[in-house]
N, C-alpha and C positions, 0 to 999 in steps of 0.2 A: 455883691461882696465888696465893691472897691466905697461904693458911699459906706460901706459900713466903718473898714478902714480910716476912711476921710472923717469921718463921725467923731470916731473914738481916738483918731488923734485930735480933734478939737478939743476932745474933752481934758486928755491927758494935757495938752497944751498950756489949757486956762485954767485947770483949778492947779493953782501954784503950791497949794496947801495939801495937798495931797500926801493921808500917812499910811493909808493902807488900802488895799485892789485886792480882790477877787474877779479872777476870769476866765472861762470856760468854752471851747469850742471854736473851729474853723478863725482863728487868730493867725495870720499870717508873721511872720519877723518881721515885715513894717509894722507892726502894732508894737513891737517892744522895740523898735528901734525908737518912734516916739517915746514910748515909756523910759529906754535910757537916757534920752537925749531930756524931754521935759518934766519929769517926775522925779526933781532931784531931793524930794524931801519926804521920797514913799520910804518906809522904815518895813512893813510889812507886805508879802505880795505872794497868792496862792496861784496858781494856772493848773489848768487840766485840759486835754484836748485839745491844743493848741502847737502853734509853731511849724516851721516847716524844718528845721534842722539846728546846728550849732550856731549859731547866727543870730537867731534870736535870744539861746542864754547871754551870749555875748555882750548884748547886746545890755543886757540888764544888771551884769556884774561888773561889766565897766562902763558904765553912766549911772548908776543911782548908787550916790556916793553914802544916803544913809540909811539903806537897805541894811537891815539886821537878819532880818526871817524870812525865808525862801522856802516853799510848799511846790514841787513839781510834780504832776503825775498823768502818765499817757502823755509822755508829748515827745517826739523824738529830739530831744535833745541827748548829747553823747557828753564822748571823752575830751575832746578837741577843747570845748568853750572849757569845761570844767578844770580842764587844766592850765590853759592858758590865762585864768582868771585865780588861778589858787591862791595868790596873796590877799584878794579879799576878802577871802571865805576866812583868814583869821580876824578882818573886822566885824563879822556879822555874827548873832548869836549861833543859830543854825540854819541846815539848809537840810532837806528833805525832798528825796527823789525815789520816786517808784513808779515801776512800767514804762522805763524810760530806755536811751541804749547805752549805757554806761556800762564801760568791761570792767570784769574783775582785777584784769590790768591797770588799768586806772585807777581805779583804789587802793592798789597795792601802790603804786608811783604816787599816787596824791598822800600817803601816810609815812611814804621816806619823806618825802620833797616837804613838807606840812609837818614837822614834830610836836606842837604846839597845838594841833586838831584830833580831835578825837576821829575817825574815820572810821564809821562804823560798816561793816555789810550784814546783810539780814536775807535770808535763801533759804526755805523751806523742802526744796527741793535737795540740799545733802551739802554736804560742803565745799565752799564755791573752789574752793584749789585743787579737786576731782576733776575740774572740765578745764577745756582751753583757756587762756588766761582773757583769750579774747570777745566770750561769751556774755553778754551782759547780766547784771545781778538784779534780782527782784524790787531790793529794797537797799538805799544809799542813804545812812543817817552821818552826817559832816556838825560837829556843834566845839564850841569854845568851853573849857572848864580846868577849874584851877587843879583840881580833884587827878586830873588823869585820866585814861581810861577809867570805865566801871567795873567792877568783878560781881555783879550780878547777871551777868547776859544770859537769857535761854538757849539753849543748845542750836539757834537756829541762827545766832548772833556770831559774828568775828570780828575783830578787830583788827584792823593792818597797823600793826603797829612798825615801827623804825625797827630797821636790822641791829640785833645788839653790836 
């Protein structure tokens, strides 16, 4: 596992050019701590099955300064990076997270703190302000838009909108 690590920060390392990653499986946060540290001109970047905690989102939304599009899914990343990081999530177009451990707490605080972000939750299982605040949500859609929220969402959609 460590030559793999060693590998794939080579690569992140040397291609300077680097505008878009897909990557999948047993990735350790040293692998995106390269990724923030040398992939400063990735603009797009999916993961699945990966990371060991918040450390690794961290890692990615405070070093890849032209990150726009963020795909996360299965990977325990939480509330900690995502909040600690919310001022970039208004430079980037969106960020997408499912199966992840992100509380409905957190979304509710990332949509006060974020007026300017659409902060979507998506929970099939009933409506997420039924359960503890601290439960995580199925599905986290974060995106930029002049527009505002949407008022098409399906009944399985919410919006943490800002307290009036």
């Amino acid at each position: 596992r460590s030559h793999l690590m060693v590998g794939f920060g080579a690569i992140v390392e040397h291609c300077k050019e680097l505008h878009r990653l897909s990557l999948s499986g047993l990735l350790t946060d040293r692998v995106f701590e390269y990724i923030g540290t040398h992939a400063k001109k990735l603009e797009m970047l999916s993961v699945a099955f990966a990371g060991d905690g918040d450390l690794g989102l961290h890692h990615v939304l405070s070093g890849c300064k032209s990150l726009r599009k963020l795909e996360i899914r299965d990977c325990p990343f939480g509330d900690k990076a995502l909040l600690a990081n919310a001022a970039k999530l208004e430079t980037m177009r969106s960020l997408w997270m499912s199966s992840c451990s992100v509380s409905f707490g957190a979304c509710k605080l990332l949509g006060q703190k974020m007026p300017r972000l659409n902060v979507e939750v998506m929970d099939e299982r009933g409506r997420p302000d039924s359960r503890p605040e601290s439960c995580s949500v199925e599905k986290l859609y974060i995106y930029r838009s002049v527009a505002g929220p949407r008022s098409d969402m399906p009944r399985f959609v919410w919006t943490m909108k800002t307290p009036s």
